[in-house]
C-alpha positions in Angstrom: 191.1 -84.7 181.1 188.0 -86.7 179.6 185.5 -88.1 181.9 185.7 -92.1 182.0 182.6 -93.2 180.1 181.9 -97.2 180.2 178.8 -97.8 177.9 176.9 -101.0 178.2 174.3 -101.8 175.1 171.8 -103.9 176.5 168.1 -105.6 176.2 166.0 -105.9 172.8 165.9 -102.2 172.5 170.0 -101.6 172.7 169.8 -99.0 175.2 173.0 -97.6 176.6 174.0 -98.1 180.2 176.7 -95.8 181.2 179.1 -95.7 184.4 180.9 -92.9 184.3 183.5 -90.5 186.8 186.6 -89.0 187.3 189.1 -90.6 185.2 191.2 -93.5 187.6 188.5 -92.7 190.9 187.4 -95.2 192.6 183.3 -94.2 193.0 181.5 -93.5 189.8 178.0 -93.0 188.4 175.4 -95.5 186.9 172.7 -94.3 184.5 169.5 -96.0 182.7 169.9 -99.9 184.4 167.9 -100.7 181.8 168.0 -104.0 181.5 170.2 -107.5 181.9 171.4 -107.1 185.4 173.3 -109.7 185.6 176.1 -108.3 182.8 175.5 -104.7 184.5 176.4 -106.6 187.5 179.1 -108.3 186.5 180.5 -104.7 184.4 180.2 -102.6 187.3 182.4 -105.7 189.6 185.1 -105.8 186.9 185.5 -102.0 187.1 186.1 -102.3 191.0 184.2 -98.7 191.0 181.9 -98.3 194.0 178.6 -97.2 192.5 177.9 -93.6 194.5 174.4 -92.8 192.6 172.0 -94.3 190.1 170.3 -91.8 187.9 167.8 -92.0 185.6 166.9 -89.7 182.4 163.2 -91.4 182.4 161.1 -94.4 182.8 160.7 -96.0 179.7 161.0 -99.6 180.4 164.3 -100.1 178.2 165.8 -97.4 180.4 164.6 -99.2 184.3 164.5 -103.1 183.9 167.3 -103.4 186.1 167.0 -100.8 188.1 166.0 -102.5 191.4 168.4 -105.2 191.2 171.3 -103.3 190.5 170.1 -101.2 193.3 170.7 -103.5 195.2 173.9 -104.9 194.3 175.4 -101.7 194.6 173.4 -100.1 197.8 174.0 -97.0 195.9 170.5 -94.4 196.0 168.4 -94.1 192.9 167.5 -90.6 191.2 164.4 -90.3 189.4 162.5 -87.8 187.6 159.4 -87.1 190.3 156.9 -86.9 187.2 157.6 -90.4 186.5 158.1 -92.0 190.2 155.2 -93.5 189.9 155.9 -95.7 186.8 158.7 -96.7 188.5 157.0 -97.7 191.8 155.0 -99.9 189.3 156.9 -101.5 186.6 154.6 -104.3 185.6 151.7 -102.3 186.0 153.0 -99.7 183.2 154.3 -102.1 181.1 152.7 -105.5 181.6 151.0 -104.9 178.4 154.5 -105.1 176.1 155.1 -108.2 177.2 158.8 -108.2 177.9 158.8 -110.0 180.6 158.4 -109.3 184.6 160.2 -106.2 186.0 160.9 -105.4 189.5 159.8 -102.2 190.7 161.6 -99.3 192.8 160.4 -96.9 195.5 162.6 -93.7 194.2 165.1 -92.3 197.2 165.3 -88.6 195.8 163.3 -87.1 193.1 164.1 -84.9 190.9 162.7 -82.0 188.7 165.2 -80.2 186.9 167.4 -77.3 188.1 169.0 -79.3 190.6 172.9 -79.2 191.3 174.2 -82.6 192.4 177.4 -83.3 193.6 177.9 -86.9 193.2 180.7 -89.1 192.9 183.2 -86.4 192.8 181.8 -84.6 189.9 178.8 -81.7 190.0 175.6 -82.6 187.8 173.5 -80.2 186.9 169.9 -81.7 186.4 168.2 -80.2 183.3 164.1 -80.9 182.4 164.2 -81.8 178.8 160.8 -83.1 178.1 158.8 -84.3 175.0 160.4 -87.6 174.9 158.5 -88.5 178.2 156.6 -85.8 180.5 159.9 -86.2 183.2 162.3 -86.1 181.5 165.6 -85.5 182.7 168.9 -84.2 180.8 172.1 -84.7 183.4 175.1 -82.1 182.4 178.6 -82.4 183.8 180.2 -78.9 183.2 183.3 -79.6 183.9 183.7 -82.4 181.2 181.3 -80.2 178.5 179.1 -84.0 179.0 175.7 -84.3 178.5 173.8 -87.7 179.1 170.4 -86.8 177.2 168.3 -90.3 177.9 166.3 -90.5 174.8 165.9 -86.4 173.8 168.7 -86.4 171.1 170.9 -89.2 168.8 173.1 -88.9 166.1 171.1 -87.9 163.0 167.9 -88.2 165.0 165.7 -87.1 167.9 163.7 -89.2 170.6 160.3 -90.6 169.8 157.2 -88.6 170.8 154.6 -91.1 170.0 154.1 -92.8 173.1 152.2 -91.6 176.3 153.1 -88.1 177.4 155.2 -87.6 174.2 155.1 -84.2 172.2 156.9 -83.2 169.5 156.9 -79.6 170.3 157.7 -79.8 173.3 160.9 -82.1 172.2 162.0 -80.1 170.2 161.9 -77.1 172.4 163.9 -79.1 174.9 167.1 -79.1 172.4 166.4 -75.9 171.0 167.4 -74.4 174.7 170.6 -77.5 175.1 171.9 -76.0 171.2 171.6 -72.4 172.8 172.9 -72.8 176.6 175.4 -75.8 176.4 179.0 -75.2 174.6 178.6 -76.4 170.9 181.7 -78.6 171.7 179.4 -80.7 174.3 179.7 -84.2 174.4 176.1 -85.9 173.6 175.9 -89.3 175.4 172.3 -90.6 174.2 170.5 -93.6 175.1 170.9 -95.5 171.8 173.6 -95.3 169.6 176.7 -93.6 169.2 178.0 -90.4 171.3 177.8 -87.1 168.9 178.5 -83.6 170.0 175.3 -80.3 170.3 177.6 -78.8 167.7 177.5 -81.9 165.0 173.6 -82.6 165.8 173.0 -78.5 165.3 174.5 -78.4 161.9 173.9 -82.0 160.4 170.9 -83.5 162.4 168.0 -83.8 159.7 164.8 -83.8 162.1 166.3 -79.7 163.7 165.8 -78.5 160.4 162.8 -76.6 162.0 165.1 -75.1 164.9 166.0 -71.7 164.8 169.3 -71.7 167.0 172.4 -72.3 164.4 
């Protein structure tokens, strides 16, 4: 059975919020808050799920606006990449600059560094490092639903930025050179802009892999 994927588009950059879990359970996942608690707020309420975990691919601002709000709301621990913990112990600080607005900050409750096996929420999570996007960056696979929720690394018919701080293009694509060649082809792609695609449809279609040698 398909996990149960609830996507919410929010803020000026349209970044995907997801609450996910076992189809019907009553505790699920939230990942990338990013931004305008008050609808995550009120999505996660008219779900009636009980928030287990918050995890986070990264922490680019679009992905942690909301993060200590919803937090809070939910009482439910946040997971965040331990390269990046301190951007998101200083929100403001990072990001003051853009503009966007003020941003409460988060003291992280685990960390996280890739090759990590969580059991969450009734499902296991295998934590993957995928970076190049960000120098943290986290990839969060669910085996048993062939799911991955890849934060800003992949898109349909594109690939994540690398031209802000700590990005490298490289090392990006080296990140989904080794998802194409250790996840299923069939793998569900949940990215954090845009529509879902599959490893399979990105390996064969996606213009910017052309330099990839895994087909």
């Amino acid at each position: 059975m398909a996990l149960d994927v609830h996507s919410v588009t929010v803020g000026p950059f349209r970044e995907n919020t997801y609450v996910l879990g076992e189809p019907g359970a009553a505790r699920a996942l939230l990942i990338d808050p990013g931004d305008e608690a008050d609808r995550l707020i009120a999505a996660v309420d008219e779900l009636g799920v009980a928030v287990e975990a918050i995890l986070l691919t990264h922490t680019h601002i679009d992905h942690v606006g909301a993060v200590a709000p919803l937090a809070r709301h939910t009482g439910a621990p946040v997971y965040c990449p331990e390269l990046e913990r301190a951007v998101l112990a200083d929100i403001d600080g990072t990001y003051g600059w853009m503009e966007l607005g003020t941003f409460e900050s988060y003291e992280a409750d685990h960390l996280l560094s890739g090759g990590e096996r969580l059991e969450l929420a009734g499902l296991e999570i295998d934590v993957l490092f995928t970076p190049g996007h960000s120098p943290g960056h986290l990839t969060y696979s669910i085996p048993a639903h062939e799911t991955l929720v890849v934060g800003d690394v992949l898109f349909a018919g594109s690939v994540g930025r690398t031209d802000l701080p700590g990005g490298d293009s490289v090392t990006l694509l080296g990140s989904i050179a080794r998802l194409i060649q250790r996840m299923p082809p069939q793998s569900i792609v949940l990215p954090g802009h845009g529509p879902h695609t599959t490893l399979a449809v990105e390996r064969d279609t996606n213009p910017f892999l052309t330099e990839l040698t895994v087909r």
